[in-house]
C-alpha positions as CSV (number, residue, x, y, z in Angstrom):
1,X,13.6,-17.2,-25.1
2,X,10.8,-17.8,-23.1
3,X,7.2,-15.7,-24.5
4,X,5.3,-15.3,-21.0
5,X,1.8,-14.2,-20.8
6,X,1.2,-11.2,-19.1
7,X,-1.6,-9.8,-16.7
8,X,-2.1,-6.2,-16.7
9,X,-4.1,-4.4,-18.6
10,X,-2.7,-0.6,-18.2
11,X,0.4,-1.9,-19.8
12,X,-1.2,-3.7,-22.6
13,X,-3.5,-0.6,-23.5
14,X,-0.5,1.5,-23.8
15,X,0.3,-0.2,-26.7
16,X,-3.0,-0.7,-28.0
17,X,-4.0,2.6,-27.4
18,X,-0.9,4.5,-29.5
19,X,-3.2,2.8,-32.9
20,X,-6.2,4.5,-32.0
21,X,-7.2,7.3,-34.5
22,X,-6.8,10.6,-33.5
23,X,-10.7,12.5,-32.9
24,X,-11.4,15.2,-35.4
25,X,-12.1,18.7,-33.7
26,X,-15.3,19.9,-32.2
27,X,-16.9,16.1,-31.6
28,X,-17.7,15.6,-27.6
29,X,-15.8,13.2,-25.2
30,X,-18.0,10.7,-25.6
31,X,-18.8,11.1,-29.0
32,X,-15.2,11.0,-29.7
33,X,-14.5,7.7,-27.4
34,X,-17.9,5.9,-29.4
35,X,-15.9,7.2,-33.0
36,X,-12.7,5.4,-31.3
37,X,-14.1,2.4,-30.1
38,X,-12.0,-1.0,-31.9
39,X,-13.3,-4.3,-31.0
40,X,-11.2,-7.3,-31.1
41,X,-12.4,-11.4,-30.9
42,X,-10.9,-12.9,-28.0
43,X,-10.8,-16.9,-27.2
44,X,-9.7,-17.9,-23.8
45,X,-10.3,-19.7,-20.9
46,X,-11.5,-18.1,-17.1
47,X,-9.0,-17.7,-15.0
48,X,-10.6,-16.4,-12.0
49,X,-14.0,-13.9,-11.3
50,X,-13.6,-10.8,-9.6
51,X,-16.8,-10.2,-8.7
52,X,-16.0,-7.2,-6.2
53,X,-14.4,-5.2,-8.6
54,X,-16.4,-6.4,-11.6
55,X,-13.2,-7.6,-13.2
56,X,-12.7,-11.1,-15.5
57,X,-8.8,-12.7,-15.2
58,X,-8.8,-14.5,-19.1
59,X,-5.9,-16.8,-20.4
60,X,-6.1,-15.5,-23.8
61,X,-4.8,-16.4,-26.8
62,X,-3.3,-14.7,-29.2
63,X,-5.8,-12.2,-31.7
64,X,-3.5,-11.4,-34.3
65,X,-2.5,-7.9,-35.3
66,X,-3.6,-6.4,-31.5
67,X,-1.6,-8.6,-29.0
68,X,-0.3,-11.7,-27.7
69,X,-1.3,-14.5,-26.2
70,X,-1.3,-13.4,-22.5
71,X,-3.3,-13.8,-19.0
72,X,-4.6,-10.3,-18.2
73,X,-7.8,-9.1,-16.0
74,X,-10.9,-7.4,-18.4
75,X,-13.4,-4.6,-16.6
76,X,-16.6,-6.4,-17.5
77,X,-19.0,-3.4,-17.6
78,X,-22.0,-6.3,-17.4
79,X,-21.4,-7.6,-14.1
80,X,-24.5,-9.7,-13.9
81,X,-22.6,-12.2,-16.3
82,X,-20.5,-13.0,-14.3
83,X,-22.6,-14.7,-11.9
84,X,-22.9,-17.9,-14.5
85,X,-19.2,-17.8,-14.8
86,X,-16.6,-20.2,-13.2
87,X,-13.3,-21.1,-13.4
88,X,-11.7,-23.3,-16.1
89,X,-14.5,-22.2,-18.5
90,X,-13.8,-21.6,-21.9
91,X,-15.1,-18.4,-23.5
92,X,-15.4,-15.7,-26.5
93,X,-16.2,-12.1,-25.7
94,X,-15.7,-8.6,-27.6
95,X,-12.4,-6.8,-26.4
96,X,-13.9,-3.1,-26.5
97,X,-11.0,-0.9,-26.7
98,X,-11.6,3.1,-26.6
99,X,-9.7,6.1,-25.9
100,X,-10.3,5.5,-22.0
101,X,-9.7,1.8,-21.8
102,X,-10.8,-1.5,-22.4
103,X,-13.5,-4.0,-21.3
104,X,-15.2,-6.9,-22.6
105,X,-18.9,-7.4,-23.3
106,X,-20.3,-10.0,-25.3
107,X,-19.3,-13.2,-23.4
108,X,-20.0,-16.4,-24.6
109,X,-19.3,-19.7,-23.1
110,X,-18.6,-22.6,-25.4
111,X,-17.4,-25.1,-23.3
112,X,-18.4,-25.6,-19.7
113,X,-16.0,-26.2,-17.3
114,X,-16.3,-30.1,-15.5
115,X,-18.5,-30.1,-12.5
116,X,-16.3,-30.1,-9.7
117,X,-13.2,-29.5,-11.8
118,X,-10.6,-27.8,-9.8
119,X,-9.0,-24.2,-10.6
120,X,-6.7,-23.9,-13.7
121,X,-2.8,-24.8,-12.6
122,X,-1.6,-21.8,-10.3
123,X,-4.5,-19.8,-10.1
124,X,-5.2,-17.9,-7.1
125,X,-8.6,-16.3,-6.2
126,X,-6.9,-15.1,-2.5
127,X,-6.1,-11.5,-2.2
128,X,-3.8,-10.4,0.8
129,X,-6.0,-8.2,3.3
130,X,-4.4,-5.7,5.4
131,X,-3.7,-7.2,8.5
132,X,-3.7,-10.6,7.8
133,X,-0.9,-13.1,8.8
134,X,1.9,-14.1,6.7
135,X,3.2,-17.8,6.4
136,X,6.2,-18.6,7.4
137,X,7.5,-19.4,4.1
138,X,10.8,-20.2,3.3
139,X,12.8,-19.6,0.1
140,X,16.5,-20.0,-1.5
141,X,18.8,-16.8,-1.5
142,X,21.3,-15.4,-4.1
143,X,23.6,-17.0,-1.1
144,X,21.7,-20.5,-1.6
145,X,20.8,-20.3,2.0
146,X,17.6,-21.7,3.1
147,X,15.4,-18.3,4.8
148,X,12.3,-17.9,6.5
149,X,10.1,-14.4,6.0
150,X,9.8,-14.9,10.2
151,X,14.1,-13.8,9.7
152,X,13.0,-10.6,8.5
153,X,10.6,-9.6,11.3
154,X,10.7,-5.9,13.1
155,X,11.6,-4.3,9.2
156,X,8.8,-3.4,6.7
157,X,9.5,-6.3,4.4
158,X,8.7,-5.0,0.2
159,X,7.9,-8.3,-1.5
160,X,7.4,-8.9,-5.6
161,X,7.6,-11.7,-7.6
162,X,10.0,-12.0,-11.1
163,X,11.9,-14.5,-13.2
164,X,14.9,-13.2,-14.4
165,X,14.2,-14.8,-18.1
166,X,11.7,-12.2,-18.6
167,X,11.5,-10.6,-21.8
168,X,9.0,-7.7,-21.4
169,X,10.9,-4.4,-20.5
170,X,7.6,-3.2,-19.0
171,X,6.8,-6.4,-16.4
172,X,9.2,-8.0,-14.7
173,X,12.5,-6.0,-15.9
174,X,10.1,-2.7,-14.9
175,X,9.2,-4.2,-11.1
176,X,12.7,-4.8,-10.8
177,X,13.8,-1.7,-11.7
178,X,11.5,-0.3,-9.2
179,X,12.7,-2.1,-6.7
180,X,16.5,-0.9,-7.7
181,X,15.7,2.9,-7.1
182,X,13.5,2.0,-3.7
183,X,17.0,0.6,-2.9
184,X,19.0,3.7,-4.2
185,X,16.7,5.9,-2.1
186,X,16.7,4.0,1.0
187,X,20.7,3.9,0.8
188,X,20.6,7.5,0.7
189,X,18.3,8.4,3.5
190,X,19.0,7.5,7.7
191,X,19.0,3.7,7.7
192,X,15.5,2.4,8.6
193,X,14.0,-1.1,9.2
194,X,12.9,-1.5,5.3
195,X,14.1,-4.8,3.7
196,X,13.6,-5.9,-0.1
197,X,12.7,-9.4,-1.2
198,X,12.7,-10.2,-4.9
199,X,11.2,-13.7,-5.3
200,X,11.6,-16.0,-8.5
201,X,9.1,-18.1,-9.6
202,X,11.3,-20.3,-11.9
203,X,13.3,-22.7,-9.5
204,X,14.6,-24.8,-12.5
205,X,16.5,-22.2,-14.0
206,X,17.0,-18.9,-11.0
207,X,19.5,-20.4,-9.1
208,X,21.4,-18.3,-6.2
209,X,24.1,-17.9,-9.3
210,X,22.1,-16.6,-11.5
211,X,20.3,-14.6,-9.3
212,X,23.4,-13.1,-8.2
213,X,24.2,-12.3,-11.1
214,X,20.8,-10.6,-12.3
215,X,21.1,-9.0,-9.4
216,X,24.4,-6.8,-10.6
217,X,23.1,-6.1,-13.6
218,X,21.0,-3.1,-11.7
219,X,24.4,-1.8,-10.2
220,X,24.5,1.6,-11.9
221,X,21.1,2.3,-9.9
222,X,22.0,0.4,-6.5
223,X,25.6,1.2,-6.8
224,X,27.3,-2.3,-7.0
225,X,26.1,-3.7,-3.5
226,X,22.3,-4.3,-2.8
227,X,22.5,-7.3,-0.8
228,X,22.7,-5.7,2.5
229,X,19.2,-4.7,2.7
230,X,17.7,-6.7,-1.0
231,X,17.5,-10.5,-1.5
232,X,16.9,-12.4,-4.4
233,X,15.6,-15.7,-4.0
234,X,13.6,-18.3,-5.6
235,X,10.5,-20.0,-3.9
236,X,11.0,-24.0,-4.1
237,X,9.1,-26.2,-6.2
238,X,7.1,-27.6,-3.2
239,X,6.6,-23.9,-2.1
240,X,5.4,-22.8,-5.0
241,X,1.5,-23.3,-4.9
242,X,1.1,-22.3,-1.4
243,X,3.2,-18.9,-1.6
244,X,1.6,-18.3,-4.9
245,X,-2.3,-18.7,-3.4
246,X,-1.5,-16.6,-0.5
247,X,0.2,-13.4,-2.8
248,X,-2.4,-13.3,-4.8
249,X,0.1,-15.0,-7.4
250,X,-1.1,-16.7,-10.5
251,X,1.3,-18.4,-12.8
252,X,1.0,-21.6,-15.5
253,X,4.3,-23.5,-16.9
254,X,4.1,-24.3,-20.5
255,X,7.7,-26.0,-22.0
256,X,9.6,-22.5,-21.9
257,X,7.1,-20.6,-21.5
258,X,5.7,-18.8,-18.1
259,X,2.0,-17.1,-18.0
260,X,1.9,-15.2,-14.8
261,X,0.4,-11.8,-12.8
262,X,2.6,-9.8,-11.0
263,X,2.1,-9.3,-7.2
264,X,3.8,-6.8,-4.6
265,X,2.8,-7.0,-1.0
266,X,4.4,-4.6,1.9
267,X,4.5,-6.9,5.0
268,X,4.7,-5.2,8.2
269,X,7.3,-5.7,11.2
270,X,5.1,-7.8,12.9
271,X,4.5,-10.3,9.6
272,X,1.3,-8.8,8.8
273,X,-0.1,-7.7,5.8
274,X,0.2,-3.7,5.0
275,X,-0.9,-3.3,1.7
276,X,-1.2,-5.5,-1.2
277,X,-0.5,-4.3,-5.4
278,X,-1.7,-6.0,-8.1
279,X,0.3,-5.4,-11.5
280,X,2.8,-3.1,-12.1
281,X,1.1,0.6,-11.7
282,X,2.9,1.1,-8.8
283,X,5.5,3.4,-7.9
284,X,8.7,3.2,-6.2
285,X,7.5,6.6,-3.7
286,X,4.0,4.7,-3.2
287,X,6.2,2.0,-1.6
288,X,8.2,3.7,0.2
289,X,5.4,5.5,1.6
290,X,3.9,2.8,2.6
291,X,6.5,1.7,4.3
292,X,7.3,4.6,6.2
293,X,3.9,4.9,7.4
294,X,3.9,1.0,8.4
295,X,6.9,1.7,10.9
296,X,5.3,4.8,11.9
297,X,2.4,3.1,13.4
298,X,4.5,0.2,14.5
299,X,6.9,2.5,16.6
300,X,3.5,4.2,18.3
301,X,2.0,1.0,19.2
302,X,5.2,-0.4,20.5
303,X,5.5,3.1,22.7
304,X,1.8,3.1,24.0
305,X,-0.6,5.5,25.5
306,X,1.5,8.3,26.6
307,X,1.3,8.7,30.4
308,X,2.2,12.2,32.4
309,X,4.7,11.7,35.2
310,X,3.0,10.8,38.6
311,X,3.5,13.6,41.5
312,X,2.8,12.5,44.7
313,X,1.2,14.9,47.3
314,X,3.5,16.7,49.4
């Protein structure tokens, strides 16, 4: 079974944070979050600098006894270090865990990246904006048809990224779940233009049967017949990089094993950009939501400025 690493950190400090020790009575918040404070050596290499957000994406490896190997982004409370940081640099830093979080401080670099050295294997440093173009990608359905994201325009189109090998009930099992009760919902309400696309990242071993298949095995939630408004399909090879860099999508291939982020984007009819989610803290009303209010604003654009009858003079 494959052991991918995984990028989010909410999910990670749900575990971590169920070994904090409890505060004794009468001590103050932050007293109480100092007492609680664990830090943890990490060793890993940059994956990519959020500046913006003061964030730090780290392919970690494992620190034994707190968690796995994995690719996950660290608040870095110390923003000004990140200026000397690049890409592909390897690093140290404190994991600073408390009752609120975590973040890193401390950051060493012990070996420099190569001048000129390009970005570690499928990372991403583009962000999908609101309003910005989609590609016409194409990918392979659960049918093994060949489909183009232009066949889905005039619907709000809900797209995520799995691979149906994934062994962490709380990443891509959990998205895909998600997805199965936006579909349950959707099924129940007047039809609207709202379309699914579940895309695999793993081409050598998601084919259309085994997407199919993966597929069913969220009948009890869809009710046996999803494909009239979800598709599961797997981005070629040769597809890959491009769709990756433009969803925001990073991922790293390692024998059986698959590092990746997770990515959800809500494309609008017209094949632009609506929103854009990073991890899995999403949920399945905050999509639907969005798209609602994308078709909203689609419809009232398409109608125009409303414009009273003309009476002529009698």
């Amino acid at each position: 079974m494959s052991n991918p690493r995984r990028s989010n950190p909410r999910a990670a400090l749900a575990i971590v944070l169920v070994a904090l020790t409890a505060a004794s009575a009468g001590c103050s918040k932050s007293a109480v979050r100092e007492t609680q404070a664990k830090r943890y050596h990490l060793v890993g290499k940059v994956v990519s600098i959020d500046a913006a957000h003061g964030t730090l994406n780290v392919d970690g490896q494992e620190i034994p006894g707190f968690m796995a190997a994995m690719t996950m982004p660290y608040p870095v409370r110390d923003t000004k270090s990140l200026a000397s940081l690049n890409p592909g640099d390897e690093i140290t830093a404190d994991v600073v865990v408390t009752s609120d979080g975590a973040y890193l401080e401390n950051i060493v670099v012990t070996k420099k990246a190569a001048p000129g050295a390009a970005s570690p294997p499928g990372a991403s440093s583009h962000e999908p904006k609101p309003g910005e173009n989609v590609p016409d990608f194409y990918v392979i359905d659960q049918d093994g048809q060949q489909v183009h994201l232009h066949t889905f325009r005039g619907n709000v189109v809900l797209v995520t990224f799995i691979y149906t090998r994934c062994p962490f009930p709380d990443f891509c099992p959990l998205v895909s779940r998600n997805f199965a009760r936006i579909y349950a919902q959707l099924r129940e309400r007047t039809p609207r233009r709202i379309r699914l696309l579940t895309l695999s990242f793993d081409s050598q071993n998601d084919t259309p049967a085994v997407l199919k298949k993966y597929a069913h095995t969220f009948d009890p939630i869809t009710g046996g017949h999803p494909f009239d408004r979800w598709n599961f399909a797997t981005v070629p090879a040769s597809e890959l990089p491009a769709v990756a860099n433009f969803f925001g999508l990073y991922y790293s291939f390692s024998g059986d094993q698959i590092t990746h982020s997770l990515s959800t984007t809500v494309i609008n009819p017209d094949g632009t950009v609506y929103k854009w989610y990073e991890g899995n803290d999403w949920k399945p009303a905050d999509l639907i939501t969005d798209a609602e209010q994308s078709l909203e604003r689609t419809d009232q654009r398409n109608a125009g400025p409303h414009r009273p009858e003309h009476t002529p003079n009698a």
